[in-house]
N, C-alpha and C positions, 0 to 999 in steps of 0.2 A: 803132465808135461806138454800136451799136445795145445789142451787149454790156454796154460802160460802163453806159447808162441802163437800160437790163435789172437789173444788179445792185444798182444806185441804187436802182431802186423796190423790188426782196427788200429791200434792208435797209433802206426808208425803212416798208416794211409791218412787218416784222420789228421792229422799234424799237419802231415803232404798237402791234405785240398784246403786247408787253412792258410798255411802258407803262400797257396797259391793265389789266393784272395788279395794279395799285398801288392797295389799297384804298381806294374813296371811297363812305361812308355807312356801310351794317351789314355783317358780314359775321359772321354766329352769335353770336359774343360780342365780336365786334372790331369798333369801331369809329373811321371816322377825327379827327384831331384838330379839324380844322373841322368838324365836324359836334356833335362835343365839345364845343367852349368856345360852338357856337349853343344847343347841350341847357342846358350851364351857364347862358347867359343867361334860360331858361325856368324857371329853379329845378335844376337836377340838380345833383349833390352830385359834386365833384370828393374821390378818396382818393387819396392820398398813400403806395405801398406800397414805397417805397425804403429800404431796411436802413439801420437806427438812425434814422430821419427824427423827429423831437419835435415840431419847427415847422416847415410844409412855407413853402415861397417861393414856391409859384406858387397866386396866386389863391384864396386862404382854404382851402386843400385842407385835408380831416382827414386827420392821419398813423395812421396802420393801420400796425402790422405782424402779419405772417400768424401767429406766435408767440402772439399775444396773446387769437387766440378758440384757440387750439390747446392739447392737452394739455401738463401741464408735467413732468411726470415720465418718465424716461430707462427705458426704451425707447420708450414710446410717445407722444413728443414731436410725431412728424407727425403723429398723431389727433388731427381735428376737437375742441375741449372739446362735452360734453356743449349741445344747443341750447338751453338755456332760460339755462345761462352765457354760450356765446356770445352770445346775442341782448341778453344785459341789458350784456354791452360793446361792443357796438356801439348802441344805445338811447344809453348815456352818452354816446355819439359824434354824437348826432342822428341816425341812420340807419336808416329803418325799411324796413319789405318795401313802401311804398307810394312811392318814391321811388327817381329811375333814379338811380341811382351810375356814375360815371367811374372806373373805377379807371388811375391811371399809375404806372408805373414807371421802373424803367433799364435798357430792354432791355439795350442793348449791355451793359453795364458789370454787369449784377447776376444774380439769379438767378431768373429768371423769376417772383418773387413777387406782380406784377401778378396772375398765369394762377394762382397758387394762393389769393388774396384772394378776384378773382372765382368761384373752383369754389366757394370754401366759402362764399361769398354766396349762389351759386346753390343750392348744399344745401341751405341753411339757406333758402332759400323767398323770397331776395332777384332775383326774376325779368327785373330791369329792371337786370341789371347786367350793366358790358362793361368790355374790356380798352381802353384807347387808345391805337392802334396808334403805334408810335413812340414812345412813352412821354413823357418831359420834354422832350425836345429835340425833339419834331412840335410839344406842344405852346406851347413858347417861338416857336419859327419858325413855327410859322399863328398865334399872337396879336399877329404885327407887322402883320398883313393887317387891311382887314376881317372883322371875323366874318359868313362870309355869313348870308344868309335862308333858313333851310332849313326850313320848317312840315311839308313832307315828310318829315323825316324821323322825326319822332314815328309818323307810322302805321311805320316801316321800324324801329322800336324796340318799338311794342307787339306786331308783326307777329316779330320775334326772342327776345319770351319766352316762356317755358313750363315748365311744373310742374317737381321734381323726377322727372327718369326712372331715377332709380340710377346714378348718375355715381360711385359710391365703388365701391372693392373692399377686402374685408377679408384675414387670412391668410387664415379659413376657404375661403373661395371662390379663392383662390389656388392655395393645395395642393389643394382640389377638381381644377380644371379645367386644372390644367399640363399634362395629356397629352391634354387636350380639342382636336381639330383645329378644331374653330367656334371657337375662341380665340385670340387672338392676345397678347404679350407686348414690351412694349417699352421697354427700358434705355433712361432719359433721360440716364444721368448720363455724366462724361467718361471715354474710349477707358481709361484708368487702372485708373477702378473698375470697367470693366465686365468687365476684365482679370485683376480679384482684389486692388488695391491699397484701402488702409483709410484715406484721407485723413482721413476726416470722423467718423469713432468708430465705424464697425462691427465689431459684435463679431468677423465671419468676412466673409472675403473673397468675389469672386466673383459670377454672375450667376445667374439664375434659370434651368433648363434649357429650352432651345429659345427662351429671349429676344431677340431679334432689337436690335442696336446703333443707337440712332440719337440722338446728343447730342442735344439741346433746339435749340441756336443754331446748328445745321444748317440749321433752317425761319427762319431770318433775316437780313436782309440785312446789310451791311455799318458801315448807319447804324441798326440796328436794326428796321427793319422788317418786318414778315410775307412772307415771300414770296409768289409768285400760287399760285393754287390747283391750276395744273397743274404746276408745278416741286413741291409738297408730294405730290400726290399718285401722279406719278413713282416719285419718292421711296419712298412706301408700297409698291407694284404691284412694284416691284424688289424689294423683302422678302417679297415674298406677303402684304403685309396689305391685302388687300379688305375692300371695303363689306359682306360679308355675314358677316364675325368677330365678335365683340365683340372689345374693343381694351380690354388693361390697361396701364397706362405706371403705371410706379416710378420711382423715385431710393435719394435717402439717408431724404428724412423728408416725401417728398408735394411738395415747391415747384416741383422742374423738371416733376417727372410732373402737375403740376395744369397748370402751364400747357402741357404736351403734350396734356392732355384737353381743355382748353380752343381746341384748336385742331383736336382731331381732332371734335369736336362743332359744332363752327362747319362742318367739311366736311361730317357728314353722318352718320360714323361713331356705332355704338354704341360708346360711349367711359366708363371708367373710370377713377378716378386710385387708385391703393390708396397712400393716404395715409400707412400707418403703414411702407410700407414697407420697406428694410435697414436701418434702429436697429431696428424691430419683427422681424423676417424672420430675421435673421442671433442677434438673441439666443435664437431658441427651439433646440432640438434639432435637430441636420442630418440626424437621420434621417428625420422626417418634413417637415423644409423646407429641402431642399436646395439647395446652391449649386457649379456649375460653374465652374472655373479654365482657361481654355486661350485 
């Protein structure tokens, strides 16, 4: 009998620090959806970064997609557009650097362009901007609730911004530091391409040497939401990426690797997203930016 209740209370604790793992308020650039539509009712600017979105349906959101501050020409389509273009289409959008933005997405369902909207927000000197965690469906499901009263969480928003720190990587600094052991390298994209297959227009296949595999939608849960902090940073410590690396995460063109710096930055990490990525990466010459198959 004793045993039975013994094991009742490990899993009734167990459950407890699990649960507790479930984002509520800030957490770096993550924050949750009732804390969200309370920000919203204080004036915050809900975006809309769900692929092909025109007119979004929830809540007067402005549709953003991450393409549209981003360069337009093939190879260098993941690069950020120039700041003074970006900022004059988001301006048209109503959105300035003095206003907190909401950005959602679809987690489950999309490509992490919530985490790339907000990196290039943050670039571009937009400091009051966050991911919302669970994206459309947190927030359809906490707008059936009360919107609680949270006045707290405005210090816990201006207490989460801060300048730009260098959150980009370029080739240059790429091909610089790939044999750099203070550095770390991290494939966002799927088990396929990290493999050497070319789904998405790269010119040459394969992975950056010593890049370490880790999908995006590995750090999320079922229904899309962020995992806790110690199940991600497990995660990391098994690859040998510590807090004392700098952290670069790629893709195909900056989206999954933006939202992997957007999540390695909310831990704590020195984080990068090198935006221009394998369309940029893979078109130059493999002699000097090479790429490993195995």
């Amino acid at each position: 009998m004793k045993l039975i209740i013994s094991f009742a209370l490990v899993l009734f604790v167990s459950q407890s620090l699990l649960a507790s793992e479930k984002l509520s308020g800030v957490r770096g650039w993550f924050i949750s959806a009732p804390e969200a539509l309370y920000l919203h009712g204080q004036g915050a600017v809900f975006v809309d970064a769900r692929e092909g979105i025109k007119i979004s349906s929830f809540s007067k959101a402005v549709p953003l997609g991450w393409q549209e501050i981003s360069q337009k020409e093939f190879p260098n389509q993941g690069n950020l557009a120039q700041a003074s273009e970006a900022k004059e289409v988001l301006r048209k959008k109503g959105l300035d650097g003095s206003k907190i933005v909401l950005v959602f997405g679809d987690p489950a369902g999309g490509w992490g362009e919530e985490g790339r909207i907000v990196w290039s927000l943050r670039t571009l000197g937009f400091s009051k901007s966050f991911i919302v965690d669970g994206g459309i469906n947190a927030l359809q499901k906490a707008s059936t609730s009360p919107v609680p009263k949270r006045p707290e969480i405005l210090s816990q928003v201006n207490s989460s911004t801060s300048e730009n720190k260098g959150w980009s990587a370029d080739s240059k600094l790429v091909q610089s530091e790939l044999s750099d052991k203070k550095f770390a390298f991290i494939d966002t994209r799927e088990e396929r391409e990290f493999l050497g297959q070319t789904p998405y227009g790269e010119s040459r296949g394969g992975h950056l040497p010593g890049a370490k595999w880790i999908y995006y939608k590995q750090f999320l849960d079922k229904d899309g939401y962020l995992l806790g902090e110690s199940k991600i940073l497990a995660k990391l410590y098994e690859l040998g990426i510590s807090k004392d690396k700098t952290v670069v995460s790629y893709c195909t063109g900056g989206v999954r690797s933006g939202w992997m710096t957007s999540v390695l930055v909310s831990l704590g990490y020195n984080a990068k997203n090198y935006a221009g990525s394998m369309w940029e990466w893979s078109s130059k010459g493999d002699q000097n930016h090479p790429l490993v198959i195995k």
